[in-house]
Residue frames as qw, qx, qy, qz and C-alpha x, y, z in Angstrom:
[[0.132, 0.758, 0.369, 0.521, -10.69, -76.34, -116.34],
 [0.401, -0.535, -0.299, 0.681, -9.88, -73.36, -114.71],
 [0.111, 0.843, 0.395, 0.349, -10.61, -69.71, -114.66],
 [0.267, 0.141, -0.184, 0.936, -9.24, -66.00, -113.36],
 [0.236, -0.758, -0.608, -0.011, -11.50, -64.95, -110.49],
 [0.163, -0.714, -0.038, -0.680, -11.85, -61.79, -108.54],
 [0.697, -0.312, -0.529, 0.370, -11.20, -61.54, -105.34],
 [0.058, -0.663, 0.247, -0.704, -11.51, -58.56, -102.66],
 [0.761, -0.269, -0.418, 0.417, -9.48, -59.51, -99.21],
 [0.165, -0.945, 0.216, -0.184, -9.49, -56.90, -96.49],
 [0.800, -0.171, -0.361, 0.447, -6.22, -56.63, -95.14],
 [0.061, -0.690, 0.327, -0.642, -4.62, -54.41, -92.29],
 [0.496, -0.214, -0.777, 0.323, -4.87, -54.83, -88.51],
 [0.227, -0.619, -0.658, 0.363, -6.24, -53.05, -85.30],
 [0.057, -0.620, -0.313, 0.718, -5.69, -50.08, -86.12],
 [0.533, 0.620, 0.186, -0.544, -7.61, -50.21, -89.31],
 [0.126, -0.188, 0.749, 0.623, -6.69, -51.36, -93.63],
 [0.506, 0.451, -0.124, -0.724, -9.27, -51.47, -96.22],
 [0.780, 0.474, 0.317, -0.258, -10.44, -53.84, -99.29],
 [0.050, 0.718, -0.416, -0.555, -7.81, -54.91, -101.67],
 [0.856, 0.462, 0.010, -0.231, -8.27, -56.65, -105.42],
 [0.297, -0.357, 0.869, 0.169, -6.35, -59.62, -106.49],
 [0.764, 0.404, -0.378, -0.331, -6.99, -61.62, -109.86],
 [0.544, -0.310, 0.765, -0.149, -6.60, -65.53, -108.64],
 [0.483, 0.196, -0.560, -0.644, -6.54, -68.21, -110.67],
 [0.725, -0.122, 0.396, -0.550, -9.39, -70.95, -109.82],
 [0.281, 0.282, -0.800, -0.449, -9.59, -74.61, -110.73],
 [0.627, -0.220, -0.711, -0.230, -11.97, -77.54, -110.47],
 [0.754, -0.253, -0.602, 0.074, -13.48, -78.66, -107.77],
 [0.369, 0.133, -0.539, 0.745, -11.24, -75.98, -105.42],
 [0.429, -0.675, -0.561, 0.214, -12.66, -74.52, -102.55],
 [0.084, -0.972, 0.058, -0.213, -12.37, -70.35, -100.92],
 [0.596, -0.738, 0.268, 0.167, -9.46, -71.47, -98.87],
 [0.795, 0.075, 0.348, 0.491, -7.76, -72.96, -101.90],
 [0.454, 0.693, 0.272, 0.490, -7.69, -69.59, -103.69],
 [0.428, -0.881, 0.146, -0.138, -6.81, -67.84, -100.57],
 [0.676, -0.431, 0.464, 0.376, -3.58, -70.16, -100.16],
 [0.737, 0.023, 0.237, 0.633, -2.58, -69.51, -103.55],
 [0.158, 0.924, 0.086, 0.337, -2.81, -65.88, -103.40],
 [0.723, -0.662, 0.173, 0.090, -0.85, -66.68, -100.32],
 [0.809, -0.238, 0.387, 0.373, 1.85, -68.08, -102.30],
 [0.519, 0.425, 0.372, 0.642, 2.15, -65.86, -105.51],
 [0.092, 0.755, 0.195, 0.620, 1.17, -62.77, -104.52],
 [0.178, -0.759, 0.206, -0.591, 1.17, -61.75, -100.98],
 [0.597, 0.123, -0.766, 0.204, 2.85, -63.80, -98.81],
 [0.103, 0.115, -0.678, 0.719, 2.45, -62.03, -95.63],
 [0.590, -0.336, -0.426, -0.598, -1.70, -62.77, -95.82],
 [0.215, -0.045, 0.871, -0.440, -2.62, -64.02, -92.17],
 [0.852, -0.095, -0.111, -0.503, -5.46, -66.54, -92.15],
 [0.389, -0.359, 0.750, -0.397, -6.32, -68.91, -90.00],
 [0.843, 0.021, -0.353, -0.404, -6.90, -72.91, -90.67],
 [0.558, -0.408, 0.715, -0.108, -5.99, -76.48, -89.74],
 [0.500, 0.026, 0.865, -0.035, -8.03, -79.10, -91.49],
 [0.516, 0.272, -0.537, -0.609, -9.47, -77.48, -95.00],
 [0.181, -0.204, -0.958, -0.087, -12.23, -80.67, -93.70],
 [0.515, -0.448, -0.187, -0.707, -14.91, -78.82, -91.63],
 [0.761, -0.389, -0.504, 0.121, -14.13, -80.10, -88.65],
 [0.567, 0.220, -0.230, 0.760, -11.96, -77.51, -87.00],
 [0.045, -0.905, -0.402, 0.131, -13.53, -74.43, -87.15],
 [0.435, -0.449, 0.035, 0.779, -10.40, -72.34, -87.79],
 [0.342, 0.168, 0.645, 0.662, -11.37, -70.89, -91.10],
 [0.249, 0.799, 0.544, 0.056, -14.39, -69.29, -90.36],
 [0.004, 0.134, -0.082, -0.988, -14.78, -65.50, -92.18],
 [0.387, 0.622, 0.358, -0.579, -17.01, -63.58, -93.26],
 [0.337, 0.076, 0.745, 0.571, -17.68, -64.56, -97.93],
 [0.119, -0.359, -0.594, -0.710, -19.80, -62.13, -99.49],
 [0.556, -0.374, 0.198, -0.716, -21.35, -60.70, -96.02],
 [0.896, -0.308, -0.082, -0.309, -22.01, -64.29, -94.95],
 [0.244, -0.427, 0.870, 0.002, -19.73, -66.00, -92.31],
 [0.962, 0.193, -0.191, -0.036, -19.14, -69.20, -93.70],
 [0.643, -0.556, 0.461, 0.256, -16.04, -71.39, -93.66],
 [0.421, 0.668, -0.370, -0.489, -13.45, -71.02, -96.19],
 [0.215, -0.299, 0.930, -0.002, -13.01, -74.57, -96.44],
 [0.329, 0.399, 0.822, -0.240, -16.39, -75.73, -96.80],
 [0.347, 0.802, 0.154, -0.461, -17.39, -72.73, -99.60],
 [0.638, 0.110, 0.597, 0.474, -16.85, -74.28, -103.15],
 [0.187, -0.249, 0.307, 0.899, -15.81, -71.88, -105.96],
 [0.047, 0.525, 0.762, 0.375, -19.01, -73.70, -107.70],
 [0.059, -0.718, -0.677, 0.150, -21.15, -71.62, -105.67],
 [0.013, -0.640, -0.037, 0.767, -20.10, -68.29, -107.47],
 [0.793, 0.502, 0.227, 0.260, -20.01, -67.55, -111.34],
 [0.690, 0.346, 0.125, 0.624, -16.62, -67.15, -113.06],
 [0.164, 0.549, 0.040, 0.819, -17.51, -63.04, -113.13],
 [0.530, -0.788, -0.224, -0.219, -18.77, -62.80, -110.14],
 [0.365, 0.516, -0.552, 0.543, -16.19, -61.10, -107.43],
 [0.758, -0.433, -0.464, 0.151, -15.99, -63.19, -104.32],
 [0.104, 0.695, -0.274, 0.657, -15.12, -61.06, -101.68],
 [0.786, -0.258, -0.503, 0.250, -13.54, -62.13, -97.99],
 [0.118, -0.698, 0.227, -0.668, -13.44, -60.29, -94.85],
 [0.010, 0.190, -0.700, 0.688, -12.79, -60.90, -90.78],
 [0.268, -0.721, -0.621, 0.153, -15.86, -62.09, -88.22],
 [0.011, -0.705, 0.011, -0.709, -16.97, -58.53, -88.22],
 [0.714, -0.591, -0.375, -0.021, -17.79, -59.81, -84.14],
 [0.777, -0.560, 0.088, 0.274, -14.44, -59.75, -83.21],
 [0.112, -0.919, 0.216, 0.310, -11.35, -57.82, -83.07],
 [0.793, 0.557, -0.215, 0.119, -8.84, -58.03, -85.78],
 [0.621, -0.534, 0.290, 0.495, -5.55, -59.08, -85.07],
 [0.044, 0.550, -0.436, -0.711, -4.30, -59.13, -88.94],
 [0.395, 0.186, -0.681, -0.588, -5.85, -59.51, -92.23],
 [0.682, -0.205, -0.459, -0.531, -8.43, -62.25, -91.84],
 [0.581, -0.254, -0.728, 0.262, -7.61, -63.67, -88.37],
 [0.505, -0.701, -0.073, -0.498, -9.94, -62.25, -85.44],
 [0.027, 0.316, -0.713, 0.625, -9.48, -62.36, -81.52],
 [0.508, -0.365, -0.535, -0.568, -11.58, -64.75, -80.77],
 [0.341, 0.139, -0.831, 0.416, -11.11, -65.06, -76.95],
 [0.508, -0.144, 0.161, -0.834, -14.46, -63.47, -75.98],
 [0.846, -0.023, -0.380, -0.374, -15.62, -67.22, -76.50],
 [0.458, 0.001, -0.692, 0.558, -12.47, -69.18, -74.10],
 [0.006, -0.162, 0.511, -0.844, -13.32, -66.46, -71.58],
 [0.656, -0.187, 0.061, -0.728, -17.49, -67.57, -71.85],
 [0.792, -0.048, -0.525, -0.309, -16.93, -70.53, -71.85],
 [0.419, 0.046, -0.762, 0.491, -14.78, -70.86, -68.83],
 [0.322, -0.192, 0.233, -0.897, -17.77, -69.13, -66.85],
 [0.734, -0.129, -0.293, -0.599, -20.04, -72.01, -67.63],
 [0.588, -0.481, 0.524, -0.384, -20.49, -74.34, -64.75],
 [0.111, 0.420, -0.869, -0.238, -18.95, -77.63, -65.44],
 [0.590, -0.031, -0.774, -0.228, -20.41, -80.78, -66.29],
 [0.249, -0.287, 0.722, -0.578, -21.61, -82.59, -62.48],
 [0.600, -0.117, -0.696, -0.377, -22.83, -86.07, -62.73],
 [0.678, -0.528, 0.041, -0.510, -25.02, -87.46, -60.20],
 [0.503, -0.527, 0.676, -0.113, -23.44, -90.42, -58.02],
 [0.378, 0.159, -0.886, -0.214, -22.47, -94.07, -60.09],
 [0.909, -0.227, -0.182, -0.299, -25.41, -96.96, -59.03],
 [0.597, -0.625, 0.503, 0.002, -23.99, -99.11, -56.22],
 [0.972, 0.054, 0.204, 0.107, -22.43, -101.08, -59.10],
 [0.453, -0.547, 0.246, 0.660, -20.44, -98.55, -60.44],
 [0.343, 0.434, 0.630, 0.545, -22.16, -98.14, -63.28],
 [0.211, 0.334, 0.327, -0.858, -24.19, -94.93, -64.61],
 [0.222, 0.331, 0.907, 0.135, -27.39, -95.63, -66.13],
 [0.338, 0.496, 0.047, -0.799, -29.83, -93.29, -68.67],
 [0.657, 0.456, 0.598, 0.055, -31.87, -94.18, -71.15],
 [0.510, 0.082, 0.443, 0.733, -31.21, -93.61, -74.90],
 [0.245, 0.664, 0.546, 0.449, -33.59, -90.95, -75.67],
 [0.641, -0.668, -0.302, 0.227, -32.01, -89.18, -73.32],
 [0.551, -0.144, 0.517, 0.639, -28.70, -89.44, -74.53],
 [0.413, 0.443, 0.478, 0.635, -29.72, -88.64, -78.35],
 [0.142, 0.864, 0.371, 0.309, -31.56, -85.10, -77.34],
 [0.075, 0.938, -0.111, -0.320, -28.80, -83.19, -76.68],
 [0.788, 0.064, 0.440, 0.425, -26.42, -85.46, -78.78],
 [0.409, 0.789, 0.085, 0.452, -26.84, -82.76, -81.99],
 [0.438, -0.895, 0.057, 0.058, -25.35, -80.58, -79.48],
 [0.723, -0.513, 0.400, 0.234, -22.10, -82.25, -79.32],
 [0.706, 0.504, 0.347, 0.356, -21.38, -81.87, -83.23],
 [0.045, 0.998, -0.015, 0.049, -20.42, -78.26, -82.74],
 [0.750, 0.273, -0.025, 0.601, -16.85, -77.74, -84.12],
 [0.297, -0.834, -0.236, 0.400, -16.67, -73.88, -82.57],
 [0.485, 0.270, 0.284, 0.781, -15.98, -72.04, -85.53],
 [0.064, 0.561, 0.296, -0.770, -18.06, -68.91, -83.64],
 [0.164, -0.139, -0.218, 0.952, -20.18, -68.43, -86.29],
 [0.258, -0.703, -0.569, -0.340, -22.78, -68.38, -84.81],
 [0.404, -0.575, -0.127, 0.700, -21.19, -66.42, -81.93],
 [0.369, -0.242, 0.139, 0.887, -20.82, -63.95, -85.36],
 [0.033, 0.409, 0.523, 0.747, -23.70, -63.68, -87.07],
 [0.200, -0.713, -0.670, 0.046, -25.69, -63.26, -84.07],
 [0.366, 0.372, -0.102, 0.847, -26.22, -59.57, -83.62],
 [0.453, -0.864, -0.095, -0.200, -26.82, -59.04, -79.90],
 [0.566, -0.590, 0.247, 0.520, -22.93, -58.92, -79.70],
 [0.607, 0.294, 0.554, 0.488, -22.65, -58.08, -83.51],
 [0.010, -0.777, -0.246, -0.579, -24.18, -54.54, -83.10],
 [0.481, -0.835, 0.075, -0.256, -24.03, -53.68, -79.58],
 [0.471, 0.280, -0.625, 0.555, -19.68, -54.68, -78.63],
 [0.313, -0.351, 0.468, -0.749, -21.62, -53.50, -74.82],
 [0.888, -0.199, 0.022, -0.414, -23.66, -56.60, -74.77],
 [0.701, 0.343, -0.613, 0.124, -20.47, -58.89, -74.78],
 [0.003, 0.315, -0.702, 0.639, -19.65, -58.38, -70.84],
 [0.414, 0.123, 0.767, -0.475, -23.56, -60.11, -69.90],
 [0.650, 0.588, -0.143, -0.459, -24.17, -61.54, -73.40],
 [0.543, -0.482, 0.664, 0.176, -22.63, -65.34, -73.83],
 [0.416, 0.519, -0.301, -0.683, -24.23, -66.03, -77.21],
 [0.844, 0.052, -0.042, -0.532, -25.59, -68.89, -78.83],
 [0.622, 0.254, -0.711, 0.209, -22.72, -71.32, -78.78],
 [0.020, -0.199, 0.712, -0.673, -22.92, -70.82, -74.93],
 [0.658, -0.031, 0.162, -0.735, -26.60, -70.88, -74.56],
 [0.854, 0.097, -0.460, -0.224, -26.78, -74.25, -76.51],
 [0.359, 0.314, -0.790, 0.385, -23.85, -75.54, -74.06],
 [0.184, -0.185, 0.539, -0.801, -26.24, -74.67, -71.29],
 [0.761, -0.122, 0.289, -0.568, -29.05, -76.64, -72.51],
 [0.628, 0.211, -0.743, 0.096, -27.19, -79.51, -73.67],
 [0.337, 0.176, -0.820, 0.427, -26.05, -79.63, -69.61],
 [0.440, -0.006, 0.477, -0.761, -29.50, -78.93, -68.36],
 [0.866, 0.097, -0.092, -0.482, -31.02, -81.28, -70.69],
 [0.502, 0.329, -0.798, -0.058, -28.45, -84.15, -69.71],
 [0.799, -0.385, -0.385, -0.254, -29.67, -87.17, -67.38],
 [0.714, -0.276, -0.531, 0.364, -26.86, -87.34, -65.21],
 [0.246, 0.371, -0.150, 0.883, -26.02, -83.94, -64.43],
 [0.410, -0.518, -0.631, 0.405, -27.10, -82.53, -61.07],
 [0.027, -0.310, -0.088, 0.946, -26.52, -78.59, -61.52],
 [0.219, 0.823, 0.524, 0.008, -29.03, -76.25, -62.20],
 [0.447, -0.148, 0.133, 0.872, -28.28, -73.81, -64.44],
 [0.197, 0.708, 0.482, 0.477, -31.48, -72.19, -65.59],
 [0.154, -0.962, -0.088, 0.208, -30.94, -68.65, -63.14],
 [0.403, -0.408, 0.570, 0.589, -27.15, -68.65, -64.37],
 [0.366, 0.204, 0.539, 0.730, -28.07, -68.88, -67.92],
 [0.049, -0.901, -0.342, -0.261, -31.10, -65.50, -67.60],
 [0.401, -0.882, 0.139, 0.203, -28.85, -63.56, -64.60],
 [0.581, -0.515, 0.494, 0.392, -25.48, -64.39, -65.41],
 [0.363, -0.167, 0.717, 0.571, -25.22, -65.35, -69.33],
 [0.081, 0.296, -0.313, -0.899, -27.58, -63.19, -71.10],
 [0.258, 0.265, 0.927, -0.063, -30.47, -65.86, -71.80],
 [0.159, 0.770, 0.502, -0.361, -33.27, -63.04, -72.29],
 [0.349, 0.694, -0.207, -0.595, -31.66, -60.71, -74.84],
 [0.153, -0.173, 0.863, 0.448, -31.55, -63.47, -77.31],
 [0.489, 0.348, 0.273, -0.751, -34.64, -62.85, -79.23],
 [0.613, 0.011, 0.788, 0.049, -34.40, -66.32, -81.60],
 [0.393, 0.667, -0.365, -0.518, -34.02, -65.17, -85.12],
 [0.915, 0.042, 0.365, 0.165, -32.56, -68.15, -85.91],
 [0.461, 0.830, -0.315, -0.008, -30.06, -66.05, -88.07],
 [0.337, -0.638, 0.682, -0.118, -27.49, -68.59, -85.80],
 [0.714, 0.137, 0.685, 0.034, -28.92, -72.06, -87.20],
 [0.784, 0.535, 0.306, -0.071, -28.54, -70.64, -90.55],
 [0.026, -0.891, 0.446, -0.078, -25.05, -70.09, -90.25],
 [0.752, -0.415, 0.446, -0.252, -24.26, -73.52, -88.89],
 [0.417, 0.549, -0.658, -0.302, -21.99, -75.60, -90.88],
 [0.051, 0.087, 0.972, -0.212, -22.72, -78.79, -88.70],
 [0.381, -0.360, -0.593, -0.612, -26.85, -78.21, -89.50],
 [0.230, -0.368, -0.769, 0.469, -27.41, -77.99, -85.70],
 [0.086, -0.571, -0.511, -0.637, -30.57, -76.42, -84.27],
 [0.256, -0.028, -0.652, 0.714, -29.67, -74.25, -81.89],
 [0.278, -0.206, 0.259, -0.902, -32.82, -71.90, -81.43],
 [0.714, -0.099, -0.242, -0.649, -35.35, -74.59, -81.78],
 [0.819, -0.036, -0.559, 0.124, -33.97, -77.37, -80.30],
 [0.545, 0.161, -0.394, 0.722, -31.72, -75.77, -78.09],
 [0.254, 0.096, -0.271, 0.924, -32.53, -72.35, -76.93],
 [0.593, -0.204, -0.161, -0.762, -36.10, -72.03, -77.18],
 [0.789, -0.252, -0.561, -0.014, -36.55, -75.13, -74.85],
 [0.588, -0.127, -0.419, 0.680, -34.20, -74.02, -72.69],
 [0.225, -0.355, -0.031, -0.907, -36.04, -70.00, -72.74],
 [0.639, -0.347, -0.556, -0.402, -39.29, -72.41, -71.92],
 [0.652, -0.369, -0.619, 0.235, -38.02, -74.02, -68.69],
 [0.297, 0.056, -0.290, 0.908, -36.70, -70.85, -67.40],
 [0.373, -0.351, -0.418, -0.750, -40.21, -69.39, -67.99],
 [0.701, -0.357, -0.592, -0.176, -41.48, -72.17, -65.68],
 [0.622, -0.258, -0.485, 0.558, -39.19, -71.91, -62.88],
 [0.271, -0.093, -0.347, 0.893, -39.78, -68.32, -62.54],
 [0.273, -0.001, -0.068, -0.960, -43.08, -67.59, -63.60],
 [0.584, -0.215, -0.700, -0.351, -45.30, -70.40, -63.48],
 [0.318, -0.678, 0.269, -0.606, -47.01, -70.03, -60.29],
 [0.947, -0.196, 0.040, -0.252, -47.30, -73.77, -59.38],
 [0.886, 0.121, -0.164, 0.417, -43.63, -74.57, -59.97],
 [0.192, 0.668, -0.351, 0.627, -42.57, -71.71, -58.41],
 [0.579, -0.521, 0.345, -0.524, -44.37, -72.09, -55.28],
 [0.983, 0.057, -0.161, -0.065, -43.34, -75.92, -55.72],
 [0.692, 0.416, -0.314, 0.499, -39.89, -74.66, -55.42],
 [0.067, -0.569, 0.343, -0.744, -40.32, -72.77, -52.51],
 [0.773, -0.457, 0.169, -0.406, -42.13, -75.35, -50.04],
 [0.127, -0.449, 0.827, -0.312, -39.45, -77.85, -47.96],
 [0.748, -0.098, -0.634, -0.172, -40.32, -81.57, -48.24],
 [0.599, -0.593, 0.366, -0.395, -40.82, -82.40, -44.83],
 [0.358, 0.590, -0.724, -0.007, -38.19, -84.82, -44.10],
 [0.845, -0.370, -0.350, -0.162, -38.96, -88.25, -42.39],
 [0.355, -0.801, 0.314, -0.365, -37.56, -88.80, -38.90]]
């Protein structure tokens, strides 16, 4: 079964293009990216959009469907009706290069900022040793495919393009408490993720976990644990002043 949908695709590039209508035809079962590749192929060839794996696993796909980033891979035609005009635009976050593919390096360039993994020494067997419940709580963590968007819906870089330069956003933030919340890891990163990567102007909408095509919870799991400890270390008077007094070192 198949049907003649609507479709409004911005296209242009940096320096600017507009909304333009296209009648597509839809069949079973297809997905946004299928109707997007065969508008690709009958009608406008020179469409740029980015994919890989049309599986959800990539991230390359993400835009922005009806105001909501989604991936176009993962958004089934089901979820519109027939008359209903399905309309696809750029991560509004980030700069266009052309037609639906963004610049997304503002994310490479945070992430190379974040201090690396740093595991504590191997046990004199050579082994390293952590228990499993350890392991499993930042595990969700590790599911993240980096399709940014949650890096797009969030809008303390979504409204304010000035908050990007001390603003690493919520893919980063999780990254940070994943590696503060791992057993072997030796850095401390909670002043680096308030001074240095914008911790504090995230105010935990959660408008990022509902965005999340992997079902991960960054503000509650993630970032709001990771707000908490900071808290401690800099305000809690008993762990502050805990941090400031010198074990006295045997002789």
């Amino acid at each position: 079964m198949s049907y003649d949908a609507t479709f409004r695709v911005w296209r242009g590039d940096a320096a600017g293009g507009d909304l333009q209508t296209f009648t597509v035809e839809v069949n079973e079962g297809e997905v946004v990216l299928d109707v997007i590749h065969r508008l690709q192929a009958t009608q406008v060839g020179d469409l740029a959009v980015r994919w890989n794996c049309k599986a959800g696993k990539c991230g390359s796909c993400s835009a922005e469907i009806n105001g909501r980033p989604r991936l176009m891979c993962m958004t089934r035609m089901s979820t519109f009706g027939e008359d209903e005009t399905v309309t696809v635009t750029p991560m509004r976050t980030f700069p266009v290069v052309r037609d639906l593919v963004t610049d997304v390096s503002y994310n490479y360039e945070k992430a190379a900022q974040i201090p690396a993994f740093t595991p504590r020494p191997r046990e004199a067997d050579g082994s390293h040793r952590m228990q499993q419940v350890d392991v499993e709580r930042s595990q969700e963590f590790r599911k993240c495919i980096e399709c940014f968007l949650c890096q797009d819906t969030c809008h303390v870089i979504r409204d304010h393009e000035e908050n990007k330069a001390v603003f690493a956003g919520p893919r980063f933030l999780i990254r940070l408490a994943e590696l503060d919340m791992h057993p072997l890891d030796v850095v401390d990163r909670k002043h680096e993720a308030q001074d240095e990567f914008g911790l504090g102007y995230c105010n935990i909408t959660k408008c990022c976990s509902e965005v999340c095509p992997e079902g991960i919870h960054l503000t509650d799991n993630g970032i709001i644990p990771l707000k908490e400890r900071v808290v401690d270390r800099r305000y809690d008077p008993l762990t502050w002043l805990g941090s400031k007094i010198r074990r006295r070192r045997p002789d």
